[in-house]
Biopython code that builds the backbone (N, CA, C, O; Angstrom):
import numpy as np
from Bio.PDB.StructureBuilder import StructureBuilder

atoms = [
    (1, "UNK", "N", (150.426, 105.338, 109.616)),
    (1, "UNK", "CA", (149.734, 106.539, 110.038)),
    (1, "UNK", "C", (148.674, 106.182, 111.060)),
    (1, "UNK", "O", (147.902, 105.244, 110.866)),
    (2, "UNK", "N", (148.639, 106.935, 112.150)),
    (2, "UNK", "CA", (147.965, 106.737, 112.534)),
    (2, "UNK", "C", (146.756, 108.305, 113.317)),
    (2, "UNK", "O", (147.286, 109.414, 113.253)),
    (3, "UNK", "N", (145.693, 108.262, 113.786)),
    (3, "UNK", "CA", (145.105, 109.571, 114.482)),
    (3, "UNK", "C", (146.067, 110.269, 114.515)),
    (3, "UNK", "O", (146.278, 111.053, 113.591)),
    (4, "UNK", "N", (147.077, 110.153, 115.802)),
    (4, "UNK", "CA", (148.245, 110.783, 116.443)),
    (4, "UNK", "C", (148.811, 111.705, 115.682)),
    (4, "UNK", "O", (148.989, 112.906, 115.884)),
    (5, "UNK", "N", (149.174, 110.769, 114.454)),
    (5, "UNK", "CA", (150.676, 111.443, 113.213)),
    (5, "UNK", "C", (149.138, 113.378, 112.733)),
    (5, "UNK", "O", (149.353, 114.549, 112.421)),
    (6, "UNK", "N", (148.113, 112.717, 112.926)),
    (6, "UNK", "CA", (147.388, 114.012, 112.242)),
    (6, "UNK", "C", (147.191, 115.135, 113.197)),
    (6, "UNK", "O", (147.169, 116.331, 112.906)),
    (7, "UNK", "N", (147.033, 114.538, 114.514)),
    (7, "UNK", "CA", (147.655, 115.667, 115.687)),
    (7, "UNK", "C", (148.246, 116.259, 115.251)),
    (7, "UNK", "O", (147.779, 117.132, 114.520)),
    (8, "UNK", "N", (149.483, 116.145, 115.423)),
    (8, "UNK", "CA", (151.077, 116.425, 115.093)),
    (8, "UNK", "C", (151.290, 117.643, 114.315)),
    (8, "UNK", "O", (151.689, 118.728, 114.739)),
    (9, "UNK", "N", (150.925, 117.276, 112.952)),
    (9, "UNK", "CA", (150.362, 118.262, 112.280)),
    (9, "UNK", "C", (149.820, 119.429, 112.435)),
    (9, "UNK", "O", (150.239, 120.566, 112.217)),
    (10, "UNK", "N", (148.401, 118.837, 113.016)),
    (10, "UNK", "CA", (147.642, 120.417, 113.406)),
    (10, "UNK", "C", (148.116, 120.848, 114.110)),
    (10, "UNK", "O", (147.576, 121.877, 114.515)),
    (11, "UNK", "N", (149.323, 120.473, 114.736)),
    (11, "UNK", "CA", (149.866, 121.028, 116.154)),
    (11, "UNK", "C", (150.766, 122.148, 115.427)),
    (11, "UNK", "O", (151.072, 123.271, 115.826)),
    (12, "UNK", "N", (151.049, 121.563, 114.380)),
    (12, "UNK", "CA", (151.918, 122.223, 113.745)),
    (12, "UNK", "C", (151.937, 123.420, 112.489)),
    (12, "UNK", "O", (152.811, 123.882, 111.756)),
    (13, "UNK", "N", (150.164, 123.688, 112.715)),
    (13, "UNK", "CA", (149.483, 124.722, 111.946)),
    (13, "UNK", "C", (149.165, 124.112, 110.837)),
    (13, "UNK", "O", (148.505, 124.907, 110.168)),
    (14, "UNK", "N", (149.385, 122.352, 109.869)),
    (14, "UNK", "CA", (148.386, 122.218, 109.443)),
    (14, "UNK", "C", (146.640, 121.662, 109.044)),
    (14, "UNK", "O", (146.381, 120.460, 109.117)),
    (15, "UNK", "N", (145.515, 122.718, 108.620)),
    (15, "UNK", "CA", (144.610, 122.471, 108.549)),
    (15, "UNK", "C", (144.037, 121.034, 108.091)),
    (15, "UNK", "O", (144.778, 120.054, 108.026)),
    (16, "UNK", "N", (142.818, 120.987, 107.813)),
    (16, "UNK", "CA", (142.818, 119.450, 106.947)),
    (16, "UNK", "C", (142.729, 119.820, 105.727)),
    (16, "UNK", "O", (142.079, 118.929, 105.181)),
    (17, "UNK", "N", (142.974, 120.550, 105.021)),
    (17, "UNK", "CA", (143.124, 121.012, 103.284)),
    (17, "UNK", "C", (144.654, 121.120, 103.161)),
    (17, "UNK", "O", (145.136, 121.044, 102.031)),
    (18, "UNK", "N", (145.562, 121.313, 104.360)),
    (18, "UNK", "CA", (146.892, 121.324, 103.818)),
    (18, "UNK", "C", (147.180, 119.942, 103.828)),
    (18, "UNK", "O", (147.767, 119.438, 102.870)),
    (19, "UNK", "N", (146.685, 118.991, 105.221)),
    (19, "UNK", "CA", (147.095, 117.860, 104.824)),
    (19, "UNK", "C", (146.684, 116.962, 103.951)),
    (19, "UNK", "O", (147.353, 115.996, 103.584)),
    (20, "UNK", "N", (145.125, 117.352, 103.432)),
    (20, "UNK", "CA", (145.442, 116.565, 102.161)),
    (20, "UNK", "C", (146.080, 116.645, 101.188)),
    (20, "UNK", "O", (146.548, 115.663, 100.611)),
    (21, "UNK", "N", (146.195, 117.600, 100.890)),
    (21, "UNK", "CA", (147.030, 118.668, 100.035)),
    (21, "UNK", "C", (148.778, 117.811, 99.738)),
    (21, "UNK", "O", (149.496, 117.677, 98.748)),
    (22, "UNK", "N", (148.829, 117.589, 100.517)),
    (22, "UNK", "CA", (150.126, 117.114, 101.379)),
    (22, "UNK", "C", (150.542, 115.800, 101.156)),
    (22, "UNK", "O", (151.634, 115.316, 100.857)),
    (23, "UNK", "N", (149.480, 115.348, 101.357)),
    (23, "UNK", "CA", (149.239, 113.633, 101.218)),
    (23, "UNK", "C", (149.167, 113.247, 99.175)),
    (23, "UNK", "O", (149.797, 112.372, 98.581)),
    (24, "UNK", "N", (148.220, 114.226, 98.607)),
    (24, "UNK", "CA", (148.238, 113.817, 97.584)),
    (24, "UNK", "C", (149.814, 113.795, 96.801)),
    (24, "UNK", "O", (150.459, 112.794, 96.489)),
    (25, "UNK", "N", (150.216, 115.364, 96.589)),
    (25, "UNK", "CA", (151.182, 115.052, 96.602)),
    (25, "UNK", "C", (152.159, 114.411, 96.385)),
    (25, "UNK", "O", (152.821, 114.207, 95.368)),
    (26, "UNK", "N", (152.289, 113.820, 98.262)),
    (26, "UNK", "CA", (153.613, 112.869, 98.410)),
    (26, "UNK", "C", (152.899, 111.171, 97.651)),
    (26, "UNK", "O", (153.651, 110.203, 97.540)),
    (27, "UNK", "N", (151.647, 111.109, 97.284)),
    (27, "UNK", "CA", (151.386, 109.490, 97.160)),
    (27, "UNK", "C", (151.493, 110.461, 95.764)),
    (27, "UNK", "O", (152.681, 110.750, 95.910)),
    (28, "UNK", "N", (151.225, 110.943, 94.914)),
    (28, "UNK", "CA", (151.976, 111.141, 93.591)),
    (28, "UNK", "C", (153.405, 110.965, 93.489)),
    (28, "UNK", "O", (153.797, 109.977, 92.866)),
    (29, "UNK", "N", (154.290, 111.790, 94.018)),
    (29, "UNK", "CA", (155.839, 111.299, 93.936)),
    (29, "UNK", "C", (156.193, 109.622, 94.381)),
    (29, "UNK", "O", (157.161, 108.915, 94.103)),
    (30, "UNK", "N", (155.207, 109.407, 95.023)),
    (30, "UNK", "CA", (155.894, 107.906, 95.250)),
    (30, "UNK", "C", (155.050, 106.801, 94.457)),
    (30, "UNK", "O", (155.201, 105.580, 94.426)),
    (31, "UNK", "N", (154.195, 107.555, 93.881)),
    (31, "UNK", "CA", (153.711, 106.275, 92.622)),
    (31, "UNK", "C", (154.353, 106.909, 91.331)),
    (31, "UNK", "O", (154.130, 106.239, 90.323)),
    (32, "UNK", "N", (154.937, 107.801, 91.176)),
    (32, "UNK", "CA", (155.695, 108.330, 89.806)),
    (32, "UNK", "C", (157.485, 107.514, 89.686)),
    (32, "UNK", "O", (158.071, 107.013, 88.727)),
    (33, "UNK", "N", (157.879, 107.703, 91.114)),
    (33, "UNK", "CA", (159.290, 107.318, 90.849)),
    (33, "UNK", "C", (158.946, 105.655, 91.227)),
    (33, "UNK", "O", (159.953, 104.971, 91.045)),
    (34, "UNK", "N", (157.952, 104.987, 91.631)),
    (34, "UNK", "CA", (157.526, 103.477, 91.580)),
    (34, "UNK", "C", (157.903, 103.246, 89.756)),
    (34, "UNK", "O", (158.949, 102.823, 89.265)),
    (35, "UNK", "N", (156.942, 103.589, 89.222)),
    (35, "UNK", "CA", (156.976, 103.999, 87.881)),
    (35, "UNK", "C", (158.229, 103.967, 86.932)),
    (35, "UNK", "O", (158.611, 103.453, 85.880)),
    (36, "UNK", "N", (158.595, 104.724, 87.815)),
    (36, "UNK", "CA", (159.968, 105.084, 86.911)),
    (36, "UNK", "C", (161.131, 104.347, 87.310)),
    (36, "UNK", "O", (162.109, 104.731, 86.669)),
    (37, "UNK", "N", (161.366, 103.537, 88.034)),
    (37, "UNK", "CA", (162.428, 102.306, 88.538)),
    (37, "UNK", "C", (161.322, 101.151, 88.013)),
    (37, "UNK", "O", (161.949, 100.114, 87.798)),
    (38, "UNK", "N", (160.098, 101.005, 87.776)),
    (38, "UNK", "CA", (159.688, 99.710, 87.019)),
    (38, "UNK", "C", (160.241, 99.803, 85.556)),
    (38, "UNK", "O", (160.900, 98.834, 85.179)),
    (39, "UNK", "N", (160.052, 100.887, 84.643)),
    (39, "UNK", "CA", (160.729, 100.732, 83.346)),
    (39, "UNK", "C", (162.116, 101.143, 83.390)),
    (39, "UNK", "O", (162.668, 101.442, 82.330)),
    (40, "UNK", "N", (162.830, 101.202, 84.627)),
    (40, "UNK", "CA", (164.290, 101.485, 83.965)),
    (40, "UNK", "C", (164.511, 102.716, 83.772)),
    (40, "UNK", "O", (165.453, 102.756, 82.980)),
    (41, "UNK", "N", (164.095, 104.071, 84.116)),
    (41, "UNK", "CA", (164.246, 105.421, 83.477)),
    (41, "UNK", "C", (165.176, 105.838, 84.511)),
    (41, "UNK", "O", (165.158, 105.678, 85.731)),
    (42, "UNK", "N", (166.278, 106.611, 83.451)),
    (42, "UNK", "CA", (167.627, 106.495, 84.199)),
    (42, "UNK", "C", (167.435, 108.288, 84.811)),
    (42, "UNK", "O", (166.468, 108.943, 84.421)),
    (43, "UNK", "N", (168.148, 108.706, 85.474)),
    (43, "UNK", "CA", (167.686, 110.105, 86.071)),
    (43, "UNK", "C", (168.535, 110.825, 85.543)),
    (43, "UNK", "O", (169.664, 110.378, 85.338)),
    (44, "UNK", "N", (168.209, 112.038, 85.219)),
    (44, "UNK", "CA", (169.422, 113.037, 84.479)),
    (44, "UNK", "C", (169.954, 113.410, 85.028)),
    (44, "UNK", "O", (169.781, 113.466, 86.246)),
    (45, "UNK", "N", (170.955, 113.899, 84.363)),
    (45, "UNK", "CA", (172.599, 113.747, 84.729)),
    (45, "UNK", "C", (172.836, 115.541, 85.026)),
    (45, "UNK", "O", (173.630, 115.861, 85.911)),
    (46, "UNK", "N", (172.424, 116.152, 84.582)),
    (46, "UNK", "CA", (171.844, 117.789, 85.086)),
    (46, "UNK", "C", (171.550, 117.896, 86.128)),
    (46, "UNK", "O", (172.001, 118.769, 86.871)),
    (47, "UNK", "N", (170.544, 116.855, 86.521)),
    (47, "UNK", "CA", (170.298, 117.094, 88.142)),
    (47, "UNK", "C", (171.350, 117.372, 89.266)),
    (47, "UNK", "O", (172.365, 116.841, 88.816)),
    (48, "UNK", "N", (171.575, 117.757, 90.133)),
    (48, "UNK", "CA", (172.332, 117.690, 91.423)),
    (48, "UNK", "C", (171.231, 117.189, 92.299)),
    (48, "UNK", "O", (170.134, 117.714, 92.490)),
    (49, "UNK", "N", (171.812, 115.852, 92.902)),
    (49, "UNK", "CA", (171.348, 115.172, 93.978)),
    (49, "UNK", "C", (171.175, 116.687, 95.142)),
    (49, "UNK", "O", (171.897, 117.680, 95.235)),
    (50, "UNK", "N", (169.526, 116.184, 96.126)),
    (50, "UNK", "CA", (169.489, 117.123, 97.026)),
    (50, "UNK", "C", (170.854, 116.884, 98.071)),
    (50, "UNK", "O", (171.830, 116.134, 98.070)),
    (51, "UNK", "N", (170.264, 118.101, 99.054)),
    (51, "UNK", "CA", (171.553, 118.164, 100.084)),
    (51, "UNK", "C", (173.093, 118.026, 99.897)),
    (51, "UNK", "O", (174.003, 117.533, 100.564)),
    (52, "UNK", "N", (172.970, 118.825, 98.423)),
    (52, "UNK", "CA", (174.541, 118.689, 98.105)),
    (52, "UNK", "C", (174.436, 120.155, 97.591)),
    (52, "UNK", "O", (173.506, 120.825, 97.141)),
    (53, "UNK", "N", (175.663, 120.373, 97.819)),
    (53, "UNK", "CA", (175.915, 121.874, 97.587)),
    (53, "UNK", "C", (177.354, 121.785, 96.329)),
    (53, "UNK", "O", (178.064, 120.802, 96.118)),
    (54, "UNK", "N", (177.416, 122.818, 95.822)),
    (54, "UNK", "CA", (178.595, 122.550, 94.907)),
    (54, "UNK", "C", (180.184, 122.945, 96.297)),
    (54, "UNK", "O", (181.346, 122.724, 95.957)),
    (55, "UNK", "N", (179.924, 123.366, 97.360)),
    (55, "UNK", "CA", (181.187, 123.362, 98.473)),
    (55, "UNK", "C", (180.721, 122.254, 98.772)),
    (55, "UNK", "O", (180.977, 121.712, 97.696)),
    (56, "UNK", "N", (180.144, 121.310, 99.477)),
    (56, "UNK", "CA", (180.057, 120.028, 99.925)),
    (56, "UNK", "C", (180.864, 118.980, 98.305)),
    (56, "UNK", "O", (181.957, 118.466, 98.542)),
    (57, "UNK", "N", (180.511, 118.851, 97.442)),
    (57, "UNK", "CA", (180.396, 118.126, 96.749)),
    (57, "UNK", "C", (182.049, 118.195, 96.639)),
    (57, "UNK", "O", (182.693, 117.222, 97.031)),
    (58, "UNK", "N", (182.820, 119.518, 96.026)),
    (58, "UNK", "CA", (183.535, 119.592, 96.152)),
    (58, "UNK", "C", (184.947, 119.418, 96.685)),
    (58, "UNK", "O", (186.007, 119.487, 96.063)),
    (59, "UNK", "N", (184.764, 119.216, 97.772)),
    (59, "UNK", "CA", (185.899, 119.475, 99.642)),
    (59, "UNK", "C", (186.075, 117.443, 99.215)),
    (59, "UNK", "O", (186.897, 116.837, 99.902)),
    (60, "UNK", "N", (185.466, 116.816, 98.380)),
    (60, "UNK", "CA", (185.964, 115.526, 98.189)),
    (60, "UNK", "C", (186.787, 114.939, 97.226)),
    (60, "UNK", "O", (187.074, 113.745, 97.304)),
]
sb = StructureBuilder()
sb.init_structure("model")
sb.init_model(0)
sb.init_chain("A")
sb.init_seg("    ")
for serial, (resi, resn, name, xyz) in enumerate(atoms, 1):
    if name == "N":
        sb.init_residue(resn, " ", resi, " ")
    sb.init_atom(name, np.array(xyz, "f"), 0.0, 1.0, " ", f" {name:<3s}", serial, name[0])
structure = sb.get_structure()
């Protein structure tokens, strides 16, 4: 990250409360699933992986 990447952003309508907002967040999801590949926690099987559709998944 650098200045620039926070340009970008505001360029892009967000304030500095969305990007922290934003930031916390994403450093929560990526210290939770850190977490969760250190003990082994297997992912449920209910889930559907994103960017899959039941016609995408399907047509294979």
């Amino acid at each position: 990250m650098a200045p620039a990447d926070l340009d970008v952003l505001r360029a892009c309508g967000f304030d500095d409360r969305a990007i922290h907002d934003a930031v916390q967040v994403i450093a929560y999801f990526n210290y939770i699933t850190r977490v969760a590949e250190a003990l082994g926690v297997e992912p449920e099987d209910f889930i559907q992986p994103w960017g899959l559709d039941d016609s995408v998944e399907n047509a294979f």
